[in-house]
C-alpha positions in Angstrom: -20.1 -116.7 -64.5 -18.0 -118.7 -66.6 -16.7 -115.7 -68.6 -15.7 -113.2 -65.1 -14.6 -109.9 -67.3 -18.3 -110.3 -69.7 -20.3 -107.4 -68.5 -24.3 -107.3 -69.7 -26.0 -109.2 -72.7 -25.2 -109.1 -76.1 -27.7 -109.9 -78.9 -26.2 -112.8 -80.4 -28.6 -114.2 -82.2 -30.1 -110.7 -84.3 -26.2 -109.8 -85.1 -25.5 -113.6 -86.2 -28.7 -113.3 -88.6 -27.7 -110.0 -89.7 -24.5 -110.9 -90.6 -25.5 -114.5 -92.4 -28.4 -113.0 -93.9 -30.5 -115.6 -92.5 -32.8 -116.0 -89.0 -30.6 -117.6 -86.4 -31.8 -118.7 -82.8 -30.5 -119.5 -79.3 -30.6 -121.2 -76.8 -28.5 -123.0 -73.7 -27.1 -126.0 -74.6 -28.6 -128.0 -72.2 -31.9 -126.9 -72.3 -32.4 -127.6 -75.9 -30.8 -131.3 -75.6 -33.4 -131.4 -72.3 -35.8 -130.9 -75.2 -34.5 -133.5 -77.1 -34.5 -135.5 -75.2 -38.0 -135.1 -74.2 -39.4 -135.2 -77.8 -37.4 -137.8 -79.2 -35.3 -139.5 -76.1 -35.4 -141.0 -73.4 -37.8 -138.5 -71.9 -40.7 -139.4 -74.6 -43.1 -141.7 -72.2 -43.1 -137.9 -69.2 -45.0 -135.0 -68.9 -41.9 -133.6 -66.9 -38.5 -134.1 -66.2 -34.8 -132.8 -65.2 -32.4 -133.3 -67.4 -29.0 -133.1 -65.7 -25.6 -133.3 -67.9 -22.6 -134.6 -66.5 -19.4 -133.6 -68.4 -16.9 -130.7 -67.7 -19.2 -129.0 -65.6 -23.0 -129.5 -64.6 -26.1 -128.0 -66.5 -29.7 -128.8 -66.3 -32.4 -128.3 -67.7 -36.5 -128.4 -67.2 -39.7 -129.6 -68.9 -42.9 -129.4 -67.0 -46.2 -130.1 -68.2 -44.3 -131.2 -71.8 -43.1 -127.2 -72.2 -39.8 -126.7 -71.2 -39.4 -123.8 -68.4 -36.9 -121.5 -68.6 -37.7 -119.0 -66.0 -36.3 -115.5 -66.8 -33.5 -117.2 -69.2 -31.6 -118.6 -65.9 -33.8 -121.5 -65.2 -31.8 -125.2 -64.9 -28.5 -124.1 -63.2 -28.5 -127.2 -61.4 -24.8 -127.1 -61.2 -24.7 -123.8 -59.2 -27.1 -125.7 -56.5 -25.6 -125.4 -53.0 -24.7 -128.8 -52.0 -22.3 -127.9 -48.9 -22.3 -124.6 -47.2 -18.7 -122.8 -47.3 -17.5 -125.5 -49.8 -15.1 -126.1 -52.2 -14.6 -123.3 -54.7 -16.8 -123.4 -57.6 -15.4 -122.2 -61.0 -18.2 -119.7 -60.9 -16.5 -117.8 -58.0 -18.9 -119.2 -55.3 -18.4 -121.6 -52.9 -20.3 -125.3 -52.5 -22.0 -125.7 -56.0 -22.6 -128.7 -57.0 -20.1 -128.2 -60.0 -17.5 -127.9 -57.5 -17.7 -131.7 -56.5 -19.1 -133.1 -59.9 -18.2 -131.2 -62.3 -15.1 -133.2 -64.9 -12.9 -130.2 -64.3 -13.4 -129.0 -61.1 -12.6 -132.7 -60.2 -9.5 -132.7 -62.7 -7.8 -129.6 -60.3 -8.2 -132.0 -57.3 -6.6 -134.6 -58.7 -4.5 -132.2 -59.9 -3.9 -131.4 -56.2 -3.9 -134.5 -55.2 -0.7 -135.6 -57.2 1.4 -132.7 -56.1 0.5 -133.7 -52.4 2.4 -137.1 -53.6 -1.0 -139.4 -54.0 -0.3 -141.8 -56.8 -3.0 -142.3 -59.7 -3.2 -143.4 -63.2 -5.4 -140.9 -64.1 -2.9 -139.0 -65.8 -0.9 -141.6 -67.4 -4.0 -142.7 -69.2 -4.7 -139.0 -70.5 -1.0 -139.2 -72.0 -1.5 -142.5 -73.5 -4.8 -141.1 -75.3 -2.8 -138.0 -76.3 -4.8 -135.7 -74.6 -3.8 -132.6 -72.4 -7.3 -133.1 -70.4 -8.8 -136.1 -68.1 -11.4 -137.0 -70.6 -14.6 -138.9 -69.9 -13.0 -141.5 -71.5 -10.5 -141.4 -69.1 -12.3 -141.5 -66.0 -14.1 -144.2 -67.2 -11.1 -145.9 -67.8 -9.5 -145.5 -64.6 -12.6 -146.1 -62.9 -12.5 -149.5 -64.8 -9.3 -150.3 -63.4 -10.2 -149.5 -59.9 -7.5 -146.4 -59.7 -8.4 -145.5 -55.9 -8.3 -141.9 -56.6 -10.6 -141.8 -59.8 -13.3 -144.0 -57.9 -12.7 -141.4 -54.6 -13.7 -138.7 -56.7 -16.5 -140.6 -58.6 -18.1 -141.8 -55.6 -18.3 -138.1 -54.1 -19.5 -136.8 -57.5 -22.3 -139.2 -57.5 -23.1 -138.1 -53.5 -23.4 -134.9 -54.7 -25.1 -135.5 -57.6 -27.4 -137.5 -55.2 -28.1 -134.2 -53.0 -28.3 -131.9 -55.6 -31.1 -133.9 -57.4 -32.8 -135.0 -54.8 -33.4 -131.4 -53.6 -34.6 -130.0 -57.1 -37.1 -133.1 -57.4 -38.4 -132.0 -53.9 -38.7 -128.2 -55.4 -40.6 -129.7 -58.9 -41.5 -133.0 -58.9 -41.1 -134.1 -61.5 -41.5 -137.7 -63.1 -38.3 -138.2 -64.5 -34.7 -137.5 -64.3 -32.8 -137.9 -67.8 -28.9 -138.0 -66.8 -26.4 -137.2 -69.9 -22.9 -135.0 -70.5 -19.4 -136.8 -71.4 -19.6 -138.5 -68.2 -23.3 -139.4 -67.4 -23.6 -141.0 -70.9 -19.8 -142.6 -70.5 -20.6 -144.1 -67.4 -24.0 -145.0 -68.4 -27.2 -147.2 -66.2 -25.4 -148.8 -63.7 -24.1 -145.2 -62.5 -27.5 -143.8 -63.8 -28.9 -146.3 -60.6 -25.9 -145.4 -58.8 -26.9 -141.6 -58.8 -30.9 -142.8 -57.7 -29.9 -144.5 -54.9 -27.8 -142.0 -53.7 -30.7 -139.5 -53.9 -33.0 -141.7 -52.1 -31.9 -140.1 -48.6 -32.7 -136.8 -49.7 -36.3 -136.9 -51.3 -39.4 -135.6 -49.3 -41.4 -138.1 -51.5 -38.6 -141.0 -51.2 -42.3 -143.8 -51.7 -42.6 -142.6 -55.1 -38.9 -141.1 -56.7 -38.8 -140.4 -60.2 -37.6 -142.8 -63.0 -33.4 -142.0 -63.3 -32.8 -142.7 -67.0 -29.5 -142.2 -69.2 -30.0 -140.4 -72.1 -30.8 -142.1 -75.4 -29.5 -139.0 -77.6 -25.7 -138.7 -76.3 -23.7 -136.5 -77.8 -26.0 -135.3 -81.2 -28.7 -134.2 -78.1 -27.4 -130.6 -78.2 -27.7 -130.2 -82.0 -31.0 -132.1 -82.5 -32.5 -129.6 -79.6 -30.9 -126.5 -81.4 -32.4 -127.8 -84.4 -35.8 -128.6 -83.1 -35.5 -125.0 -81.6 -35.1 -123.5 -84.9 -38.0 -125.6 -86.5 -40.5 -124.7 -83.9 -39.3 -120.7 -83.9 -39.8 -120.9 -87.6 -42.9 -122.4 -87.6 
């Protein structure tokens, strides 16, 4: 959905390992650091969990009964989870994903918005100051920090829907745990790691017994270590 004009499946991996002369695997990015994070992370002491990553957009991914589940290859999209009905517009065309409110760059184009409308933020100042032509999760933690009312505005309704969006895919699997990583879920840490439970306390069935909300432990090397425990346990 991310690539609109990409029609079918291509067969990445065989052409890859043709052309290197050596086997090469694949897999989604977040389902492999999901992995990771269940095998060597914060996920270790679960049988099952939802791994959801917080960065430039929102991805998920699933372990239940300690084998992650991957459905027909489409399993995880928590970031394309409904969380208002005729919403804001997703980057995958739709409307009310998740993404749309939580995802780093779906919330960059609103602030985006919001400046041109004459709202006043630092948000953007600090990207200049850090020499980057993106807001960073460096740089909404930043602003955050300072208490820059429209970074926290958009922070607070990321972690709402964040709140939703879990909530309802813990009712669907319930699982044990919820491992919470991506630029800004690792950036931001525990005490928005607690902030992101609470807020899915309204919307659990089970809200007696809610799974443990942990940050992961991996950060940014999760992706890699998955891809490379993928490749170990293909080749073994």
């Amino acid at each position: 959905r991310n690539l609109p004009d990409w029609e079918g499946s291509y067969e990445l991996g065989a052409v890859l390992s043709e052309q290197l002369g050596t086997p090469v695997f694949v897999g989604n990015d977040v389902q492999v650091a999901t992995d990771a994070e269940f095998k060597l992370g914060a996920g270790k002491p679960y049988r099952s969990l939802l791994g959801v990553f917080w960065g430039t957009g929102v991805g998920g991914g699933i372990i239940l009964d300690g084998k992650p589940w991957l459905g027909r290859g489409g399993a995880g999209e928590i970031g394309h989870m409904v969380v208002k009905i005729d919403g804001a517009r997703c980057p995958c065309g739709r409307r009310g994903c998740l993404e749309a409110y939580a995802g780093r760059g779906a919330m960059e184009a609103r602030a985006r918005r919001r400046v041109e409308k004459g709202h006043k933020t630092e948000l953007f100042k600090l990207m200049e100051e850090r020499g980057r032509t993106r807001l960073t999760s460096a740089v909404w933690a930043r602003a955050v920090k300072h208490g820059d009312k429209l970074a926290v505005e958009l922070i607070d309704n990321a972690v709402r829907a964040l709140g939703a969006g879990i909530a309802s895919a813990v009712n669907l699997l319930d699982v044990e745990a919820v491992v919470i990583g991506g630029g800004l879920g690792v950036r931001f840490g525990a005490p928005f790691a607690g902030r992101i439970s609470k807020a899915m306390h309204p919307h659990l069935f089970h809200d007696e017994s809610p799974p443990d909300v942990r940050v992961a432990s991996l950060g940014d090397l999760g992706g890699a270590i998955g891809a490379a425990l993928l490749a170990r346990q293909a080749r073994s």
